[in-house]
ZAMARGU-4260 file (C-alpha; in steps of 0.2 Angstrom, whole numbers, plus 5000, padded with zeros to 4 digits):
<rodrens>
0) 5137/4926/5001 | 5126/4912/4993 | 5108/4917/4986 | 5095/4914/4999 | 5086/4902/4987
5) 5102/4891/4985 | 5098/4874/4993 | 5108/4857/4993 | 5096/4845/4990 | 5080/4852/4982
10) 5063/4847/4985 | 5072/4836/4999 | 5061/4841/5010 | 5046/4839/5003 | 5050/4821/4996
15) 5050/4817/5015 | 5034/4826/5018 | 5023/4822/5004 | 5021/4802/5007 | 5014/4802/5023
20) 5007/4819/5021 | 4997/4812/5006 | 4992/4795/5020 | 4985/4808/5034 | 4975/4817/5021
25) 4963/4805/5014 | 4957/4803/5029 | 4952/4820/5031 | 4935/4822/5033 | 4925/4832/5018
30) 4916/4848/5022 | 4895/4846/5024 | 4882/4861/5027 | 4880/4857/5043 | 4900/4864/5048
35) 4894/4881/5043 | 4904/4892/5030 | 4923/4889/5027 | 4934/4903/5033 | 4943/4912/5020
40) 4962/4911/5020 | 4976/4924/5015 | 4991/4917/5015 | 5011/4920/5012 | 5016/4906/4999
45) 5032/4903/5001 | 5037/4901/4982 | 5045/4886/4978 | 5058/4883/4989 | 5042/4881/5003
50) 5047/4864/4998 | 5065/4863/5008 | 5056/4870/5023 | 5049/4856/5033 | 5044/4869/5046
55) 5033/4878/5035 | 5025/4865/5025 | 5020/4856/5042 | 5011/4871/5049 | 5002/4873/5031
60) 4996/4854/5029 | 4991/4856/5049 | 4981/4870/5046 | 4971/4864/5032 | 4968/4848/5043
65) 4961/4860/5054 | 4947/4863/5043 | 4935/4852/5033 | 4939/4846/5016 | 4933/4859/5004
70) 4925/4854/4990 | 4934/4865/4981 | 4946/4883/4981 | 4947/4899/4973 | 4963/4908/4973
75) 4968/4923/4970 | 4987/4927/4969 | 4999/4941/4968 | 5006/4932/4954 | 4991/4935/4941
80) 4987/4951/4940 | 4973/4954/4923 | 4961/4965/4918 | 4944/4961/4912 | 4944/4948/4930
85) 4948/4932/4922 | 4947/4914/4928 | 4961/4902/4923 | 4956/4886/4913 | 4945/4872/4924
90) 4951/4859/4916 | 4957/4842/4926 | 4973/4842/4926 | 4976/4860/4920 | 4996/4864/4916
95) 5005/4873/4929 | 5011/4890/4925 | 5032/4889/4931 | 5032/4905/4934 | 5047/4911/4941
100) 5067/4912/4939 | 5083/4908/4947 | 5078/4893/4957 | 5084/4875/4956 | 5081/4861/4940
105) 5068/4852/4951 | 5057/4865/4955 | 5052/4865/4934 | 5048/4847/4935 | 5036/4850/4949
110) 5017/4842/4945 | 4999/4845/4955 | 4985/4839/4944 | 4967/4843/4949 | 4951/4840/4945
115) 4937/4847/4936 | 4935/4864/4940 | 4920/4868/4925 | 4905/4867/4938 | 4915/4880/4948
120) 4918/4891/4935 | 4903/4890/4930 | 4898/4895/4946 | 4907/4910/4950 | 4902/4916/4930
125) 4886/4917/4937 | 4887/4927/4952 | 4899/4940/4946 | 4887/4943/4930 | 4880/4962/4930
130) 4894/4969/4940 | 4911/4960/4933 | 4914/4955/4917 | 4922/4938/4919 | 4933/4932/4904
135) 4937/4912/4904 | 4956/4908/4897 | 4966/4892/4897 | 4980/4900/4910 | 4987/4884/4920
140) 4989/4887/4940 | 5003/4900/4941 | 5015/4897/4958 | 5006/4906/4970 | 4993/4896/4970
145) 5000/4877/4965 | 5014/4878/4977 | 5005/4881/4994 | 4992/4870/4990 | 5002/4854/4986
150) 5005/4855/5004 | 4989/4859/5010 | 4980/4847/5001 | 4995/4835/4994 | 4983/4821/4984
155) 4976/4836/4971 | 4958/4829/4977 | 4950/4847/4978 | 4944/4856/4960 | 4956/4871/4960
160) 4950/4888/4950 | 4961/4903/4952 | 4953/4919/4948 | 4965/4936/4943 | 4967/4951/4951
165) 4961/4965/4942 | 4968/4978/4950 | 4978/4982/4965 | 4963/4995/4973 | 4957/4987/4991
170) 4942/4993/4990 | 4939/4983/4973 | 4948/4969/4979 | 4937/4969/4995 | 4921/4970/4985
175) 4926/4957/4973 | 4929/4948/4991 | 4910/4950/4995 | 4904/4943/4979 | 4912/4928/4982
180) 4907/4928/5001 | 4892/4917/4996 | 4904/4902/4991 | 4909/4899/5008 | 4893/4893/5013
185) 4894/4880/4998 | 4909/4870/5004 | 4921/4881/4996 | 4938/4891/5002 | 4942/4908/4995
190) 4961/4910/4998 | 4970/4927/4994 | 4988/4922/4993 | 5004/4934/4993 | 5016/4935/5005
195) 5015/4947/5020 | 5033/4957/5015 | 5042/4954/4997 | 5057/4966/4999 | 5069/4955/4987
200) 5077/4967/4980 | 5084/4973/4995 | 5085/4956/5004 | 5102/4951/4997 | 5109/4966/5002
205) 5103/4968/5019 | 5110/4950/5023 | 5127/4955/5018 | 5128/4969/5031 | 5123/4954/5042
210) 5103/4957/5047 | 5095/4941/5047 | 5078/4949/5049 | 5079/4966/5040 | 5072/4980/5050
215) 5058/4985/5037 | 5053/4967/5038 | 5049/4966/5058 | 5043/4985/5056 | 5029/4981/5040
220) 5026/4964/5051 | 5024/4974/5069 | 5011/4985/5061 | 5002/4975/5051 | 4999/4963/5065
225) 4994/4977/5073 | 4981/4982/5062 | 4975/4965/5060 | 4971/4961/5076 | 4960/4977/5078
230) 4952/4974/5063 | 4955/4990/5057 | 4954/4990/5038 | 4957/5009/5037 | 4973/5007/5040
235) 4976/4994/5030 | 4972/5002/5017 | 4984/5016/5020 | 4999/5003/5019 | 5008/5014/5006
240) 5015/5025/5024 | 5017/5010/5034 | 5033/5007/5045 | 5045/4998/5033 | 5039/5006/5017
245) 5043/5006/5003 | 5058/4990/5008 | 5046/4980/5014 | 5033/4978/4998 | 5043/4988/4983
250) 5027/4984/4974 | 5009/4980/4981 | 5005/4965/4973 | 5011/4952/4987 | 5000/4962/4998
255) 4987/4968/4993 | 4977/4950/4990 | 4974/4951/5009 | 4960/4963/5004 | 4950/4947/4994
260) 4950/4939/5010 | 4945/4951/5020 | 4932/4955/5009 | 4925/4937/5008 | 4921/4939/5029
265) 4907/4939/5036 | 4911/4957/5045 | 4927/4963/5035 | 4933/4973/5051 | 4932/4960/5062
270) 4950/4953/5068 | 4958/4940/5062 | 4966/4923/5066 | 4984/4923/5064 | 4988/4905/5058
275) 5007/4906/5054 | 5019/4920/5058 | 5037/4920/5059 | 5051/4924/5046 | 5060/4915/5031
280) 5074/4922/5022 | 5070/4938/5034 | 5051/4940/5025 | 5037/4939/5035 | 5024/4922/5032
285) 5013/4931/5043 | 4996/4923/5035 | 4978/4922/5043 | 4958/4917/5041 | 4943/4924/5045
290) 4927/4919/5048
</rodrens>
């Protein structure tokens, strides 16, 4: 059997998407104080081959046409994990960070510049002083975050900082969350972004016995749905004994950026809004917002 990332034409589908994707979004209409705070976003991001799946980038450009244009985004992403919290380099047209393996030629060649981000580093320097210490680097945009929003927002209009994750603890996750709540009434959208089941070490071989949808995946998917919709964070947090462990995330880091966002709400135990569910590759894009 093929590797699930194989694809015959890659980027195929994006290169359909993207022109009049990037038509539709200039006409978006930018976010003002009087639309209230942004929501904050977790999302599963697909890595790169989000680009052959039509499907999925049209629900992700749909739901940010939902909102307001932000006038800008902070990500945080399973994919940079670092310790002092660190914020990647605001420059306009910051490099991007090809951060991954095994995939197709084209996927290296793929570009998103935005613009200047120093305002908003700045920014976020300043509310976190006295309980993080926040260390500035020149670290481009790793996957997690360049490749989700090229769809989202395909004309790179929206100043992009992405902040690491400094550890893998909810509740520090959810506090660093609150600190940045504030953001959200200034135009801005938090996004947390994993993927809501990693199991690739165990996806090939699940295929082969001929599940197209591994059972740890619906089971991790079933409860944490679940949990989300009652808005209980207890268990969340308890996600180490859920159905489908330890299959469905090997290691926490795809997961556990859900706790930024549900730290950034205004009542973290509030449910959420599921936005995109569904499977690809038999993982679950399961991804939400809050208010």
């Amino acid at each position: 059997m093929s590797s699930p990332f194989a694809t015959a034409a890659p980027g195929a589908a994006f290169d359909a998407f993207i022109g009049p994707a990037r038509d539709t979004a200039a006409g978006r209409r930018p976010w003002t104080p009087e639309d209230g705070p942004m929501p904050a976003l977790y999302l599963s991001h697909g890595a790169p081959p989000l680009y052959d799946d039509a499907d999925w980038m049209r629900d992700l450009f749909d739901w940010a046409h939902r909102m307001p244009q932000p006038k800008a985004v902070v990500i945080v992403s399973a994919h940079w994990e670092s310790a002092p919290l660190t914020i990647s380099s605001p420059t306009a047209g910051t490099p991007l960070v090809y951060d991954f393996g095994g995939f197709a030629a084209r996927y290296y060649t793929m570009t998103y510049a935005t613009p200047d981000a120093s305002a908003l580093a700045d920014r976020i320097a300043t509310m976190l002083a006295g309980s993080e210490d926040v260390h500035r680097s020149s670290r481009g945009l790793d996957h997690g975050a360049w490749v989700p929003l090229s769809v989202m927002y395909p004309n790179a209009d929206v100043p992009v900082l992405q902040v690491s994750m400094p550890d893998e603890d909810p509740d520090r996750l959810m506090r660093l969350g609150a600190r940045l709540r504030e953001l959200r009434s200034e135009g801005v959208l938090v996004v947390g972004s994993g993927f809501m089941t990693h199991g690739l070490p165990f996806l090939t071989r699940d295929m082969l016995r001929g599940e197209s949808v591994p059972g740890w995946t619906d089971d991790f998917d079933a409860w944490v749905s679940d949990a989300l919709a009652r808005g209980d964070v207890d268990t969340l947090r308890r996600f180490g004994k859920a159905p489908g462990m330890p299959y469905a995330h090997p290691t926490a880091e795809h997961y556990v950026p859900l706790f930024v966002t549900l730290g950034v709400a205004s009542d973290p135990a509030a449910p959420v809004t599921t936005e995109i569910d569904g499977m690809m590759w038999g993982l679950s894009r399961r991804s939400f917002s809050v208010a």
